[in-house]
Structure formats: C-alpha cells, structure tokens
C-alpha positions in Angstrom: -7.4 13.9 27.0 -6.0 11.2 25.0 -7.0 8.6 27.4 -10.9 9.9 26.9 -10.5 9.9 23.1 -9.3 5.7 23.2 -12.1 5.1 25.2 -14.4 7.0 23.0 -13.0 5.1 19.8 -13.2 2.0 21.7 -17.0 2.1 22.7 -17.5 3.1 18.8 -15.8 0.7 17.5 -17.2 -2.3 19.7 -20.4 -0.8 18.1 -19.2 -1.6 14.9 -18.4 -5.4 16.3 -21.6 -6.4 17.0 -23.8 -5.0 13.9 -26.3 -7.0 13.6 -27.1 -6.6 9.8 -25.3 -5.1 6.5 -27.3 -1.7 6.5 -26.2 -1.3 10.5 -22.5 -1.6 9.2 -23.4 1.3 7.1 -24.9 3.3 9.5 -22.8 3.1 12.2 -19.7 4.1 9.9 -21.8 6.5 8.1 -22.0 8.2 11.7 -18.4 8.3 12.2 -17.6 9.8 9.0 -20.5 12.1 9.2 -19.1 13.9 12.2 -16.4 16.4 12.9 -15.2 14.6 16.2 -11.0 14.2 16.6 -9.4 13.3 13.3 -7.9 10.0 15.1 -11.4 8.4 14.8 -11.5 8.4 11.5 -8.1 7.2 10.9 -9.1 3.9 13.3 -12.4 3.7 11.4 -10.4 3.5 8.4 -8.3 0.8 9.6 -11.2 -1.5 10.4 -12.3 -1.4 6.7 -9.7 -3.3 5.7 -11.5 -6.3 6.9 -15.4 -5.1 7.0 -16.1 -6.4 3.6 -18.3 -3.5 2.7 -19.0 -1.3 -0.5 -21.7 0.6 -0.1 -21.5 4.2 -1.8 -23.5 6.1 0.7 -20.3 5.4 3.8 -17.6 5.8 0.9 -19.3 9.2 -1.0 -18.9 10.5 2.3 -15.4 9.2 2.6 -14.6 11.0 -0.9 -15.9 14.2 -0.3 -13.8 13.8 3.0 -10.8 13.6 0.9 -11.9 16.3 -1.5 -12.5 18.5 1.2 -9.4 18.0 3.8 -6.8 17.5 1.1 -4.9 20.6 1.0 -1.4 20.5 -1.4 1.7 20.7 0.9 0.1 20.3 4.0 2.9 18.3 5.9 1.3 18.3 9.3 1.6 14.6 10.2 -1.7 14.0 11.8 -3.6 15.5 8.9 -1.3 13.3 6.0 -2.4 10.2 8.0 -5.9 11.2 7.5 -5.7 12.1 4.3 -3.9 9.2 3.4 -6.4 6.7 4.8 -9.4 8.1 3.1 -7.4 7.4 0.2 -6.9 3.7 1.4 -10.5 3.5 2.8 -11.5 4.4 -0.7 -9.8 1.2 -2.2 -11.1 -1.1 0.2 -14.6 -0.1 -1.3 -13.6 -2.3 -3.8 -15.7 0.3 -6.1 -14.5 1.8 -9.5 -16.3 4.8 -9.6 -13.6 5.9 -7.3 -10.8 5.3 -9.6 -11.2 8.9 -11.0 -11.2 11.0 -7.6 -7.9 8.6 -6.7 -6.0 8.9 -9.9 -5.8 13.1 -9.5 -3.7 11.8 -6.5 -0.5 10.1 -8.0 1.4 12.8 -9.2 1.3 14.6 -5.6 5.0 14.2 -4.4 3.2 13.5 -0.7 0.1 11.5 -1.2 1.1 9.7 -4.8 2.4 6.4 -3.2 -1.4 6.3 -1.5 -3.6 6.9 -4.4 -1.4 4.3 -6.7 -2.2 1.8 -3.7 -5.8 2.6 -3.4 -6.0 2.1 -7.3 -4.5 -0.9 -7.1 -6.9 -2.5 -4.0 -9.5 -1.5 -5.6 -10.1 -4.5 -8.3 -8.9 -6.7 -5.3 -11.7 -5.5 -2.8 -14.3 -5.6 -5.6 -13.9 -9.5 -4.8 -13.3 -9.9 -1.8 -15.6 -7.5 0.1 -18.8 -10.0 -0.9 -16.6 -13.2 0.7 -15.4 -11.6 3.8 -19.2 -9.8 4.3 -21.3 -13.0 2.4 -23.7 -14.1 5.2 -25.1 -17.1 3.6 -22.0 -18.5 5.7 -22.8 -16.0 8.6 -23.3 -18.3 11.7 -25.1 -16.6 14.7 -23.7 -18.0 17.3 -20.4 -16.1 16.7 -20.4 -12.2 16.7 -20.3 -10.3 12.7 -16.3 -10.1 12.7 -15.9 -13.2 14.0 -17.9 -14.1 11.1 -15.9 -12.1 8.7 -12.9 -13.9 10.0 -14.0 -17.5 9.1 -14.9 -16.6 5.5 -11.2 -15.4 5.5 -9.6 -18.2 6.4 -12.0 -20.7 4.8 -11.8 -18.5 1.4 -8.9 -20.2 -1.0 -7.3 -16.7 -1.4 -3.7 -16.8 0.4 -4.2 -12.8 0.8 -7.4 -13.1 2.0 -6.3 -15.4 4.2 -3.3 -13.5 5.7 -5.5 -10.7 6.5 -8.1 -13.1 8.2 -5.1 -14.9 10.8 -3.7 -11.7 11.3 -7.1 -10.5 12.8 -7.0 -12.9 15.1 -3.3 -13.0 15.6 -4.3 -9.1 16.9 -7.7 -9.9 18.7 -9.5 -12.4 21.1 -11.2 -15.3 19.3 -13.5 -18.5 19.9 -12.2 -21.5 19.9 -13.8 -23.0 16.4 -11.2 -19.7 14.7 -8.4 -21.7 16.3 -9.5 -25.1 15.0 -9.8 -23.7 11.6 -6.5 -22.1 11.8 -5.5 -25.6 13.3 -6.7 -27.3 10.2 -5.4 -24.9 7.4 -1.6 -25.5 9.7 -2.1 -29.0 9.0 -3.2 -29.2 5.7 0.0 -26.8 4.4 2.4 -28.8 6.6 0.9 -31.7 4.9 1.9 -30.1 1.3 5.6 -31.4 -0.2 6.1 -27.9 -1.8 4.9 -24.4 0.1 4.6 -22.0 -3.1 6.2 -19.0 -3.3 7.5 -16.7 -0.8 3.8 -15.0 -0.5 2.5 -18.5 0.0 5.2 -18.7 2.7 4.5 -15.8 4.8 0.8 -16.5 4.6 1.8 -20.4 6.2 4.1 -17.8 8.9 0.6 -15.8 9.7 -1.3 -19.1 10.3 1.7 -20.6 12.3 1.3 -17.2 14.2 -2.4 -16.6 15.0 -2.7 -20.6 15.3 0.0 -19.9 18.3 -1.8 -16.6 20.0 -4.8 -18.5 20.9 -2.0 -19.9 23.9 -3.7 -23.3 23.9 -1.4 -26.1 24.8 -3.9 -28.5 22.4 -2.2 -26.9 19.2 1.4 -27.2 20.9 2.5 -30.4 18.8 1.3 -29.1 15.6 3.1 -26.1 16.0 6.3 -28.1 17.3 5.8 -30.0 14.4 5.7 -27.2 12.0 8.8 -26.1 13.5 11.1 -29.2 13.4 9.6 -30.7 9.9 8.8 -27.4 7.5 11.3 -27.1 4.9 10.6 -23.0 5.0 13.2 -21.2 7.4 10.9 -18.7 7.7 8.0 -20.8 8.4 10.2 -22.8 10.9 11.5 -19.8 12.9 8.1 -18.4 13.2 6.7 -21.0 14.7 9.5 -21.4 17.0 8.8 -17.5 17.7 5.5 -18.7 18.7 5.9 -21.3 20.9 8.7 -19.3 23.0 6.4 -16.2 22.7 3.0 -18.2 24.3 4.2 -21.5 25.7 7.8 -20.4 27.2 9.1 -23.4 24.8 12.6 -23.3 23.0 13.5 -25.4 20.0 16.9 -24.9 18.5 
C-alpha cells in the first residue's frame, strides 16, 4: 500500500514540475490540498513549497483552514503532528502577512509552538524571495519551471536563497548550464581572501556539494582546488567529501 501511495505522490508531484504557467502552479496545488487523499501527500506537497516561490491566497486559504480544521490540542499521533506542523510551515513560505494572526494563536501550544514561531519568522523572508525564485522575466524555456526556479536561486545575491537553490540540485537531476553556474559561483568564492561568516561558509559547503553531485570529471580540479587551497575546514572537508563520494578521489 505504501509502495502505491509513492507512486501516486510521485506522478503528482512531476505534475507540479512541469507547470507551464503561475495560475497552473496554483491549480495543481489547489487540487492536492483540496482533497482528502492520504495525509502523506500533503506533507510532501508541503515540502516542495519551500522552493515554489508562490503566494497566492486561494492555495494558502486552503492551507489555513487545513490547519484550523485538523489541529486538535494534544493530539500526539505522529503522522497527524507532521501534518499539522507543515501547514504551519507551508503557511510561512507564503511569504503572506495576513497569516501572521492564524500562526501566532500557535506559540504557546507546548507541541506545535516551536512551528508557528518559525512560520512567523519565514514569513517576512518569503515575502521576498517567493517573486525571485518564481520571477519569469528570467524564466528560460528551454529548461523545465523548477529548473528555472533553481537558476534564479543561485543567480540571486542572497546566501540563503542560494543554499536552498544548490541543495535542490544537490537532491535532484539537473542540466548541465545548473552545474556551470554552480561552477562559477565555486570559483568566484574560492577567488574571495575572506569567506564571511560561518552562514557564508556553509552556503560555499552546499555549492562545493551540489557542484560535486553533478559527477562530472570537468568540475574535478575546481573542486580539488577548493579542497587543498580554502582556508575553511569545513569548506575543505566537504569538498573532499565530494570528490571521494562521486569521483572515488582521496585527499588527505
């Protein structure tokens, strides 16, 4: 039974993959959240948000009376918390204030508090970066929607943003023009005398990482070089992760 709801979620969510405009996006999550199929599609749904770059009130009015509706005080049953708990998290990737009010009569719950107070807090932080990761003016159409979404990532000058873009391809299958972006933003930070801060860092690490998924032996020097020159331990050892993890090469 499991096995038939994966493959289920899968076909749904390679749906959502290949929208070919803004108000499909809607719809098609507007249909998951519309239905009463198995709870563990709308917990994956949620998860894709993250990184869908929308904010459209008719998906997340749906998503809130969702909450409104299934949230039930005590309930420790663990499926249920996790869905509970990401239609608190879908609601602050909407990115959309009017939400702030339905989240805040969350934080004093002793099970769901720690949720709400991060769904408050995304929710200034998705109100500008949902029209960057969705802005189509940058959109090219010879690269699927998400694709798309991850370029404006990776090209945005947000270290977050960015983080969240290379671990999307760290996780999926990409083109080759993601890697050479990923390739040139490596470069360009190995390039700099002074990383930043230890967010800065692990956002160099993700790069590093993704850069090395791609299992190309064209980006095998830069990430050598990363290794043997970066003045980040943590930097250097994920990169040295990466090429033992995908080129079967050890660097002491």
């Amino acid at each position: 039974m499991r096995f038939l709801f994966v493959l289920i979620a899968s076909f749904l969510f390679f749906n959502l993959s290949v929208a070919a405009t803004p108000e499909e996006d809607v719809e098609q999550y507007v249909k998951i959240f519309s239905s009463n199929s198995n709870p563990v599609f709308h917990s994956d749904a949620v998860d894709t948000l993250e990184w869908k770059g929308l904010s459209d009130t008719r998906l997340f009015d749906i998503i809130e009376q969702r909450l409104q509706t299934d949230f039930v005080v005590g309930n420790y049953d663990k499926m249920e918390k996790n869905r509970v708990a990401r239609y608190m998290r879908a609601l602050g990737y909407s990115g959309q204030q009017k939400y702030a009010a339905t989240l805040q009569r969350y934080v004093r719950d002793p099970v769901y508090g720690r949720y709400a107070e991060g769904a408050l807090k995304d929710l200034p932080i998705y109100q500008k970066w949902n029209p960057i990761i969705s802005g189509r003016f940058s959109f090219d159409p010879k690269y699927s929607d998400d694709t798309n979404r991850i370029l404006n990532m990776l090209r945005s000058d947000d270290i977050f943003l960015q983080r969240i873009g290379a671990k999307r391809v760290y996780f999926t299958t990409q083109d080759k023009d993601v890697f050479d972006v990923l390739a040139s933003l490596v470069s360009g930070r190995l390039k700099q005398s002074n990383y930043g801060d230890r967010e800065s860092q692990d956002t160099f690490a993700w790069l590093v990482k993704a850069l090395g998924s791609s299992k190309d032996p064209q980006y095998v020097a830069l990430i050598t070089e990363v290794a043997n020159t970066t003045n980040s331990s943590a930097v250097s050892r994920h990169a040295k992760e990466a090429l033992q993890k995908n080129y079967y090469i050890t660097i002491r």
